[in-house]
Z-matrix of the N, CA and C atoms (Angstrom, degrees):
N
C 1 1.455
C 2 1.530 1 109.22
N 3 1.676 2 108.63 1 135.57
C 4 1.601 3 99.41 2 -171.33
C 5 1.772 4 100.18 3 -93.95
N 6 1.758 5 127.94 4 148.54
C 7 0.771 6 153.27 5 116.39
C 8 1.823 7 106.39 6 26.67
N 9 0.871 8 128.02 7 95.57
C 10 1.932 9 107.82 8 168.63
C 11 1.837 10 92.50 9 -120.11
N 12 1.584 11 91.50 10 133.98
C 13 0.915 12 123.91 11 -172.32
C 14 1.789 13 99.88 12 -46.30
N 15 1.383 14 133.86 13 167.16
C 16 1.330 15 105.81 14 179.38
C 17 1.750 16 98.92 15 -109.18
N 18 1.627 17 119.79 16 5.49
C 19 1.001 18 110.37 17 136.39
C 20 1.743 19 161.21 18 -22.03
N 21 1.724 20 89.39 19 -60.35
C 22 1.131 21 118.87 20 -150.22
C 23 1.810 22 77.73 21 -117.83
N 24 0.936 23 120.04 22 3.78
C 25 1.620 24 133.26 23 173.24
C 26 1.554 25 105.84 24 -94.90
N 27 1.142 26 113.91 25 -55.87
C 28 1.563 27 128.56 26 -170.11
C 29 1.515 28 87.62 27 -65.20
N 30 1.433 29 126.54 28 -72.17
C 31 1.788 30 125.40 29 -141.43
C 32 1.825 31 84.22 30 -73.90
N 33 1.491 32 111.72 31 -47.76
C 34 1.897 33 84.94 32 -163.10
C 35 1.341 34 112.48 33 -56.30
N 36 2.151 35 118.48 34 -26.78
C 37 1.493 36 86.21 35 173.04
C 38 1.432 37 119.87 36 -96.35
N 39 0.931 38 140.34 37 11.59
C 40 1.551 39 144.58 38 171.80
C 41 1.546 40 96.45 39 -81.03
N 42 1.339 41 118.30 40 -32.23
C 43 1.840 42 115.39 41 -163.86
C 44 1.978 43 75.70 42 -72.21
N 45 1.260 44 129.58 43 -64.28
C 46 1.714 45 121.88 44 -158.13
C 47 1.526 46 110.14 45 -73.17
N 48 1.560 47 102.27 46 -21.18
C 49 2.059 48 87.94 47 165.14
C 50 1.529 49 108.12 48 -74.02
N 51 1.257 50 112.63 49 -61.89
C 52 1.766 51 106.53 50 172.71
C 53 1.502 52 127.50 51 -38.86
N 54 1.586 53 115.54 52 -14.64
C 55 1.679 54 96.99 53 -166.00
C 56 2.302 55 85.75 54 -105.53
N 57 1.344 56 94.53 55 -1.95
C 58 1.636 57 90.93 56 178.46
C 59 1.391 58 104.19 57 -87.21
N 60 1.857 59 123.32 58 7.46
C 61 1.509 60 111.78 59 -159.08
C 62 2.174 61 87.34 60 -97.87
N 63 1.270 62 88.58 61 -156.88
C 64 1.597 63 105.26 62 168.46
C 65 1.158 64 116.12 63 -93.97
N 66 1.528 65 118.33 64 -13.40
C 67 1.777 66 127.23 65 -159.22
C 68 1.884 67 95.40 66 -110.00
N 69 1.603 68 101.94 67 3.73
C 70 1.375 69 119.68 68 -176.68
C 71 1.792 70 109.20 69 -26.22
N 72 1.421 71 111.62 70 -74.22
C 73 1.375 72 112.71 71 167.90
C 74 1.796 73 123.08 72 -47.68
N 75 1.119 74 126.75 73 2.84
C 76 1.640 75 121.73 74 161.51
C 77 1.416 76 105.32 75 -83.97
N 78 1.414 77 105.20 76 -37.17
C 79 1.736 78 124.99 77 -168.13
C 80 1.955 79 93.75 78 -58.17
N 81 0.868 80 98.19 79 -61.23
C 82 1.529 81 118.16 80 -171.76
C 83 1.604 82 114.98 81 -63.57
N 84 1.340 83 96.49 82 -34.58
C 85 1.759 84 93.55 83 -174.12
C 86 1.788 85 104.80 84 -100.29
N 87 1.325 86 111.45 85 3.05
C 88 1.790 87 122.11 86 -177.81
C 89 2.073 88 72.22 87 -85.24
N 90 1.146 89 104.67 88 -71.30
C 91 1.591 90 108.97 89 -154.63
C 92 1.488 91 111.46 90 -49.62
N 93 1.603 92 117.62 91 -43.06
C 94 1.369 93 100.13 92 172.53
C 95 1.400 94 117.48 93 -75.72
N 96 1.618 95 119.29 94 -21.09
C 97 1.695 96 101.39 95 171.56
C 98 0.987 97 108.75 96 -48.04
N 99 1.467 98 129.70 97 -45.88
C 100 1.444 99 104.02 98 -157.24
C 101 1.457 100 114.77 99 -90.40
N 102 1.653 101 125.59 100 -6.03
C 103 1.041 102 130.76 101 168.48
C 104 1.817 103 92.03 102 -56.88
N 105 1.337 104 127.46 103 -57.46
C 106 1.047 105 102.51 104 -151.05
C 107 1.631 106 104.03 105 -81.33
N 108 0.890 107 124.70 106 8.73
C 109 1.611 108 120.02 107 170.52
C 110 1.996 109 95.96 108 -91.17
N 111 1.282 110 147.25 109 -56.22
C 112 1.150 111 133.12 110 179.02
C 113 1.157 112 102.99 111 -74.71
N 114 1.101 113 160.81 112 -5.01
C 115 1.870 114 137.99 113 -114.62
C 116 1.266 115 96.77 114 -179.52
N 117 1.350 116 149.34 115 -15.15
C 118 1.574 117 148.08 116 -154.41
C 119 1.164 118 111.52 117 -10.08
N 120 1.476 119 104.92 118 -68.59
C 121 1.532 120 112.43 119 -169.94
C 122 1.781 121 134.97 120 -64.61
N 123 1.554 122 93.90 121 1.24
C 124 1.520 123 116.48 122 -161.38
C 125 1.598 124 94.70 123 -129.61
N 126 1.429 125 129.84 124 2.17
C 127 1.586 126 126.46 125 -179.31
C 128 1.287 127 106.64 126 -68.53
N 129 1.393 128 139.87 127 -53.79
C 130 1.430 129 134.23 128 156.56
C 131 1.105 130 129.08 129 -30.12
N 132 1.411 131 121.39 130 -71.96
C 133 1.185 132 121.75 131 -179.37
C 134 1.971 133 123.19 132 -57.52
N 135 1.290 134 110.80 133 -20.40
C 136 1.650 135 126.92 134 146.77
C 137 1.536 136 100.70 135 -45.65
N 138 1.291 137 99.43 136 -94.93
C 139 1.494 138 103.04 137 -174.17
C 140 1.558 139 122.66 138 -28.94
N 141 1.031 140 112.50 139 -27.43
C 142 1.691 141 108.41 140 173.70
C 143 1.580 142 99.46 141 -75.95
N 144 1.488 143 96.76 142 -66.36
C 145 1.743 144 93.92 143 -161.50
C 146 1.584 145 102.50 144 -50.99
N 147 1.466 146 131.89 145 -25.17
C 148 1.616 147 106.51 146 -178.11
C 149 1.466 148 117.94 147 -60.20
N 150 1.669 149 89.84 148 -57.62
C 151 1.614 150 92.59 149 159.53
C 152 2.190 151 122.62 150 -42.22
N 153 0.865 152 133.01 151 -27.17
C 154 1.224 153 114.09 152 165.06
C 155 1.520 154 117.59 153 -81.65
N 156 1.839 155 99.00 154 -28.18
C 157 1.764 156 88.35 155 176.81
C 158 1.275 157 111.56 156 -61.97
N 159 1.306 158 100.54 157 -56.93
C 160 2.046 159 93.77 158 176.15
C 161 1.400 160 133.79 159 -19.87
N 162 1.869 161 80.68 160 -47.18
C 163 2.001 162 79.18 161 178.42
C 164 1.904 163 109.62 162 -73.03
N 165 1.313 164 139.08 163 -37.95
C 166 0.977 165 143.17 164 136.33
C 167 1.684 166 126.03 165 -6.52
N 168 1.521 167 108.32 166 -70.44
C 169 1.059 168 92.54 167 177.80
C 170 1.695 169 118.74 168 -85.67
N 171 0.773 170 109.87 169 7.72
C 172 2.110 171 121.57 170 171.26
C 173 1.223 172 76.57 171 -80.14
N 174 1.190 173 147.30 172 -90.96
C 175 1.305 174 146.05 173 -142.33
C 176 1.232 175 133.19 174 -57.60
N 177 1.561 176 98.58 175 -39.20
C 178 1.503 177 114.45 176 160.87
C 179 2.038 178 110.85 177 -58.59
N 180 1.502 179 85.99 178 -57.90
C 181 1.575 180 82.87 179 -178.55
C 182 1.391 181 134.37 180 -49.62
N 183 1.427 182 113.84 181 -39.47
C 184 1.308 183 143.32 182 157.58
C 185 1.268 184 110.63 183 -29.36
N 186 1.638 185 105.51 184 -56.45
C 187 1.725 186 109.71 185 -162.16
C 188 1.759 187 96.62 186 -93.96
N 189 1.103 188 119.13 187 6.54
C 190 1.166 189 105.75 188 -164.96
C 191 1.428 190 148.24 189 71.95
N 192 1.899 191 99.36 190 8.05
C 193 1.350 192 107.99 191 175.23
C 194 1.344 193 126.11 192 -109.32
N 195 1.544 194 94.31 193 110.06
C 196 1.241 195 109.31 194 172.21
C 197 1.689 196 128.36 195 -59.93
N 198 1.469 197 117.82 196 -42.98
C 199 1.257 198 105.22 197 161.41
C 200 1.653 199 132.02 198 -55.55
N 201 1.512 200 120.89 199 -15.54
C 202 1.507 201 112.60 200 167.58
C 203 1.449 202 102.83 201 -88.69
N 204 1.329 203 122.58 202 -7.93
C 205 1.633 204 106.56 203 165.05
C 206 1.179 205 108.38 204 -90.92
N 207 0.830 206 149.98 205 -40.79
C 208 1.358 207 152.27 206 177.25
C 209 1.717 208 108.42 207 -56.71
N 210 1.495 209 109.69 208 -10.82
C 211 1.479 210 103.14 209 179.79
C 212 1.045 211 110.68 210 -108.18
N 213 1.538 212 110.38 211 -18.82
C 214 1.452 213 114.04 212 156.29
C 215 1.669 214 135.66 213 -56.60
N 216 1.649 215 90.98 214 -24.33
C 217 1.580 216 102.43 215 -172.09
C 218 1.673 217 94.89 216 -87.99
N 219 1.203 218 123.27 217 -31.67
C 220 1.339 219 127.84 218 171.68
C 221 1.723 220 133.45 219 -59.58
N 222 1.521 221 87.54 220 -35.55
C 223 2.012 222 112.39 221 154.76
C 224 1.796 223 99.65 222 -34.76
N 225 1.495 224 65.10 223 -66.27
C 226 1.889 225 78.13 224 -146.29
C 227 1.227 226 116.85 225 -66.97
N 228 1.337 227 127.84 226 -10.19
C 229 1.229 228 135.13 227 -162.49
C 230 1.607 229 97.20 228 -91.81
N 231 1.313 230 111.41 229 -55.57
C 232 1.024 231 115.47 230 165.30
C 233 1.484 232 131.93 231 -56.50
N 234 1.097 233 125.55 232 -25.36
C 235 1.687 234 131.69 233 129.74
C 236 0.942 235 132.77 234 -2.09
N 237 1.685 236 113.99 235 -84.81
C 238 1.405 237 147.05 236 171.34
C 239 1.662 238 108.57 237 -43.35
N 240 1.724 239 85.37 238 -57.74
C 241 1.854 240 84.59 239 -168.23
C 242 1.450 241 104.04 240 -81.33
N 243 1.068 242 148.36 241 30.20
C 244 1.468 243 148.60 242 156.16
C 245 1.590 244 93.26 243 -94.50
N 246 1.319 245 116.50 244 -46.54
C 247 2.177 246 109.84 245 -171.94
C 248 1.750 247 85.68 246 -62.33
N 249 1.477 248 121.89 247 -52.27
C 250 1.280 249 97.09 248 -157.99
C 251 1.256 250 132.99 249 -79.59
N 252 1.717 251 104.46 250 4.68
C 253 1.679 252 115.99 251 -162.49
C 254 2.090 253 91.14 252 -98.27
N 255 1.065 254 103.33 253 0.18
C 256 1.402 255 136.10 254 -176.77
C 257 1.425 256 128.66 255 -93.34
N 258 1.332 257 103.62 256 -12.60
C 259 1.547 258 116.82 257 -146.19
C 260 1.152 259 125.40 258 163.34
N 261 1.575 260 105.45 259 48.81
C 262 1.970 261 113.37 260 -165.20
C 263 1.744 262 98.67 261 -47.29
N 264 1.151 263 147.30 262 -4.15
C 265 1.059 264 133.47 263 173.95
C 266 1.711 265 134.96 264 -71.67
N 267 1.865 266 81.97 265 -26.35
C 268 1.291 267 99.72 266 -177.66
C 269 1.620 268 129.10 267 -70.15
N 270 1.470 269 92.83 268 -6.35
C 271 1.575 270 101.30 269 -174.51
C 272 1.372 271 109.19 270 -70.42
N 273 1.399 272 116.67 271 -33.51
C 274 1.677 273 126.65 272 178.71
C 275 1.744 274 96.97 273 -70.25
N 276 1.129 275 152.86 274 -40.64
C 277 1.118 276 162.97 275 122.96
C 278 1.940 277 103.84 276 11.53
N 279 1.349 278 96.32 277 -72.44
C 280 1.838 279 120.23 278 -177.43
C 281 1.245 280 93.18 279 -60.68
N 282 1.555 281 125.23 280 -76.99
C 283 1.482 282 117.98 281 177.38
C 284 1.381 283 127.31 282 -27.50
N 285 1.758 284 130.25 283 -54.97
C 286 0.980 285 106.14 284 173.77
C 287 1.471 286 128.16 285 -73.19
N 288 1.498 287 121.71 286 -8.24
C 289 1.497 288 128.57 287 -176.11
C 290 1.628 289 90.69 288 -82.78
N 291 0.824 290 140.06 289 -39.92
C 292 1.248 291 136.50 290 174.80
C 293 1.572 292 114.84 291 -56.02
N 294 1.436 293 131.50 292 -52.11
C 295 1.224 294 140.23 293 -157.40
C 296 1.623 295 101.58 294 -87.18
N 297 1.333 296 97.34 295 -52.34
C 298 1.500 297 108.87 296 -174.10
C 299 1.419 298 127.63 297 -84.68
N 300 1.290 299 120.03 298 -13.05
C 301 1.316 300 120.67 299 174.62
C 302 1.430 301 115.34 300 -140.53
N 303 1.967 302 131.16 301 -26.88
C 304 1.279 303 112.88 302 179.96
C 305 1.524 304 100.67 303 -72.10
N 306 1.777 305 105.19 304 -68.11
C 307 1.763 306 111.71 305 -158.62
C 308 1.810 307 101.66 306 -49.27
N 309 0.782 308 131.24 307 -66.33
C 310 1.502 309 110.37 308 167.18
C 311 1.454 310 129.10 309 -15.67
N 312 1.043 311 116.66 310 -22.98
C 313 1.408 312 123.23 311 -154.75
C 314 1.978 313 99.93 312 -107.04
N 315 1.600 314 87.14 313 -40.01
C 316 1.741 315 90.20 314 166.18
C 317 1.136 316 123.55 315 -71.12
N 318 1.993 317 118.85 316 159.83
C 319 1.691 318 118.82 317 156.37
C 320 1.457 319 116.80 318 -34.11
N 321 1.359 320 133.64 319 141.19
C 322 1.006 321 121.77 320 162.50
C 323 1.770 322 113.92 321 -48.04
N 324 1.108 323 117.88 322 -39.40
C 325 1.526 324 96.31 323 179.62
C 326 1.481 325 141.11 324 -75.17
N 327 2.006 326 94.47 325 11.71
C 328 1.179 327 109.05 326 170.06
C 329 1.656 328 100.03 327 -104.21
N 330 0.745 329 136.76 328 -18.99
C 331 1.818 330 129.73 329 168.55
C 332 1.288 331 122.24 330 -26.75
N 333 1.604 332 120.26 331 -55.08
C 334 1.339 333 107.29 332 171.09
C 335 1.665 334 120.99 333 -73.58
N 336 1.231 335 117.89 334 -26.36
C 337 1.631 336 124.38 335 -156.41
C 338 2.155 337 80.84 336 -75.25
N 339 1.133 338 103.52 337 -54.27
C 340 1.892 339 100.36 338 175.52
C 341 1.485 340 111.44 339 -49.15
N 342 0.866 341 125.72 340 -38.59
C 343 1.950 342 125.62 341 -168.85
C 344 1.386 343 92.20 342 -108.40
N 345 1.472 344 139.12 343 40.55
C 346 1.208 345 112.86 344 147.72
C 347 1.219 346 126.71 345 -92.50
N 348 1.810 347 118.17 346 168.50
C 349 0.996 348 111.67 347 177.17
C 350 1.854 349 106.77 348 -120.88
N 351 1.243 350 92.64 349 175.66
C 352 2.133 351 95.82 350 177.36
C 353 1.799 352 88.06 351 -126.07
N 354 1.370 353 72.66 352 139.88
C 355 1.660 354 91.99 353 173.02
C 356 1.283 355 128.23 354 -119.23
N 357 1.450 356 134.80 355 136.45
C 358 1.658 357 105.61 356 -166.72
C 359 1.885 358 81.40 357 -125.74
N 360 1.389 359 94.86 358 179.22
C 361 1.391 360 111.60 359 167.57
C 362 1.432 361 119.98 360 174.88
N 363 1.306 362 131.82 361 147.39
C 364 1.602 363 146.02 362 -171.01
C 365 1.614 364 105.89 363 -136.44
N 366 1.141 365 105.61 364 131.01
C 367 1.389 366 116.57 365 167.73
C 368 1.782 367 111.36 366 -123.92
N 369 0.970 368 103.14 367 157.33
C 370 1.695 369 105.93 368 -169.44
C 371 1.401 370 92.10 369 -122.60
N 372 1.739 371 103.41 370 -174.36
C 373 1.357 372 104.28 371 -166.36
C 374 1.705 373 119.26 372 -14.70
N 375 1.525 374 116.17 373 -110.63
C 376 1.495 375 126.93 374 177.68
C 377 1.211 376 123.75 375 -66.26
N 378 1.686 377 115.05 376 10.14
C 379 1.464 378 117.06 377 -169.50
C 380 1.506 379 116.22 378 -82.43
N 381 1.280 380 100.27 379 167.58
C 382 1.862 381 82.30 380 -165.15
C 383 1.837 382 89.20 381 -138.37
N 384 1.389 383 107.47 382 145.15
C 385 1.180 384 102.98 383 173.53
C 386 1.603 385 117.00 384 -122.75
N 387 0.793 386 116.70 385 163.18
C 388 2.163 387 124.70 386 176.63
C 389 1.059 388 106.65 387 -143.12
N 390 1.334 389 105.11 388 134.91
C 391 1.566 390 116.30 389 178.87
C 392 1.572 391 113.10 390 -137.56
N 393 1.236 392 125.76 391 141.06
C 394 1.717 393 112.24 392 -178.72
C 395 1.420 394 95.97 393 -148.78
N 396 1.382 395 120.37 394 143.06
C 397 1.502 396 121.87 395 156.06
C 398 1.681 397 105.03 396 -84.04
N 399 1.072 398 129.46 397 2.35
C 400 1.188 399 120.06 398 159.17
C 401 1.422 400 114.51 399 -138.86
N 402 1.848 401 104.03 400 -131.03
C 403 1.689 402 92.34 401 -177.47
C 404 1.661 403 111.52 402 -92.82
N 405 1.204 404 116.53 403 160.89
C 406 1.066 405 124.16 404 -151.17
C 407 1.878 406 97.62 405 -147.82
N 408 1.775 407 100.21 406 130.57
C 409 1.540 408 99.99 407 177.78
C 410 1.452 409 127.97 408 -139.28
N 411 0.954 410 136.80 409 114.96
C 412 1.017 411 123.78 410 -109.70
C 413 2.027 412 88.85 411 -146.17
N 414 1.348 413 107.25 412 109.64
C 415 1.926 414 110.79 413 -172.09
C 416 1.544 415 87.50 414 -124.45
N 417 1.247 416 117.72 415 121.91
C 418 1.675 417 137.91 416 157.58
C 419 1.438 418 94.63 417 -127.17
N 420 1.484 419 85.46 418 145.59
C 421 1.929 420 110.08 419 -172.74
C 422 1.833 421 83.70 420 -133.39
């Protein structure tokens, strides 16, 4: 299983909670702008398929299945992280479509579950690791 950036983790599932909202078409028209600034030739053909995911994920939601949404969020994620394994630049790209136009678009009590991140870490013998999603302080004597 490859690695998805937790970028390109965050926007594909915030891109499939936003296109299940009412504000669905901002969700959709943030994502193909920026297809058509990396992607030109492929901004259309986006724009359709969101429009079919939508109907998908209504449907999924409807029926209550979470595994075809969840495979939807897996589509897309995997999407993203092919532009960015492509184009480490593009992730700053994802970030602002993410910040500026999906999580807005969600309940507030979906805001954090969209901007999260995964963190990994290994320490060996005496090694020591720290990790924080925020600030972090840290006094050894």
């Amino acid at each position: 299983m490859v690695d998805i950036d937790p970028i390109a983790a965050a926007t594909g599932a915030a891109l499939i909670q936003a296109i299940a909202t009412d504000a669905w078409e901002k969700a959709r028209d943030g994502a193909v702008a920026l297809w058509r600034r990396v992607r030109p030739q492929q901004a259309d053909a986006v724009a359709a398929e969101l429009a079919e995911v939508r109907d998908e994920v209504l449907t999924a939601r409807r029926d209550g299945d979470t595994d075809a949404e969840q495979g939807l969020v897996d589509d897309w994620q995997r999407k993203l992280q092919r532009l960015i394994r492509q184009d480490p630049a593009f992730a700053a790209e994802l970030r602002s479509l993410l910040d500026d136009t999906l999580t807005p678009l969600l309940p507030p009590a979906d805001h954090q579950q969209a901007g999260s991140i995964t963190m990994k870490a290994t320490a060996r013998g005496k090694g020591r690791v720290y990790q924080a999603g925020r600030d972090q302080h840290i006094n050894e004597k």
